[in-house]
BAFITI-338767 format. One record per residue (C-alpha): y, x, z. Coordinates in steps of 0.02 Angstrom, whole numbers, plus 50000, padded with zeros to 5 digits. Layout:
N
YXZ
...
// end
This chain:
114
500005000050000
501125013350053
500245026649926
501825029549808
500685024849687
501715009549572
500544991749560
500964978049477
499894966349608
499024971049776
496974968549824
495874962249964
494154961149963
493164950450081
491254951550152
490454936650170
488424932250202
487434918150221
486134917450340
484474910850359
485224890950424
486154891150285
487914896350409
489174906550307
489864924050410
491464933650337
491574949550410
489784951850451
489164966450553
487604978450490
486354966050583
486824950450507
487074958350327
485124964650362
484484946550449
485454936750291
484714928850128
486134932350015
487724946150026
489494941149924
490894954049887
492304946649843
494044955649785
495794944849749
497294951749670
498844942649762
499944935949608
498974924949533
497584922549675
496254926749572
494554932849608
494684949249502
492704956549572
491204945949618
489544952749683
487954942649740
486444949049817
484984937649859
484594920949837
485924904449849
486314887449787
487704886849651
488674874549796
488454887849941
489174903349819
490444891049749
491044888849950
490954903349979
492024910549865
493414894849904
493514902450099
493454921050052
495134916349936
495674910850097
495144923550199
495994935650066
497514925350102
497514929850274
497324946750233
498814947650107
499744939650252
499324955850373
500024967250219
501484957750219
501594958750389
501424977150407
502434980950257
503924970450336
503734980050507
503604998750399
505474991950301
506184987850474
505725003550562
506525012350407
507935002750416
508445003650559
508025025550543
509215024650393
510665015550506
510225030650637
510715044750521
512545049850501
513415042150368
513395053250195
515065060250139
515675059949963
516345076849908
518095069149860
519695082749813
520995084949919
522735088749849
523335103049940
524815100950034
526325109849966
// end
């Protein structure tokens, strides 16, 4: 986010699995990816909100990917909302650095008195 590196759009990408009931976990830890039936990756780009990288391992109903991937955008929402958040916090801290520092002189001519 902070790379110096110019994007046109930035990216989160959410975990989710479903487990053995059928009960959808974002975030999941190493046990429950191992315990569930099917793993989804899912990356959004924040302009348009579009999932721009899908991944599905294991087994799972067309309906139980479909709602999964409708939370994960939301999720990724969330997340975009935490760079947002952090970004605003980095622009005040610099901000208020930049008020801090003396103000810069312009090298202006003098007429010598006579």
């Amino acid at each position: 986010m902070d790379a110096g590196i110019p994007m046109r759009s930035m990216f989160a990408g959410v975990s989710c699995v479903e487990m053995e009931n059928g009960e959808l976990s974002w975030d999941p830890t190493a046990e429950e990816e191992e315990e569930s039936t099917a793993r989804f990756t899912f990356v959004f780009e924040n302009l348009k909100d579009q999932a721009v990288y899908m991944q599905c391992t294991g087994e799972c109903h067309l309906e139980r990917y479909m709602l999964a991937l409708q939370k994960s955008r939301q999720v990724a929402g969330q997340v975009f909302g935490f760079y947002r958040e952090s970004f605003e916090k980095l622009l005040r801290k610099d901000i208020k650095y930049q008020m801090l520092l003396p103000p810069v002189i312009k090298n202006e001519v003098v007429d010598e008195p006579e």
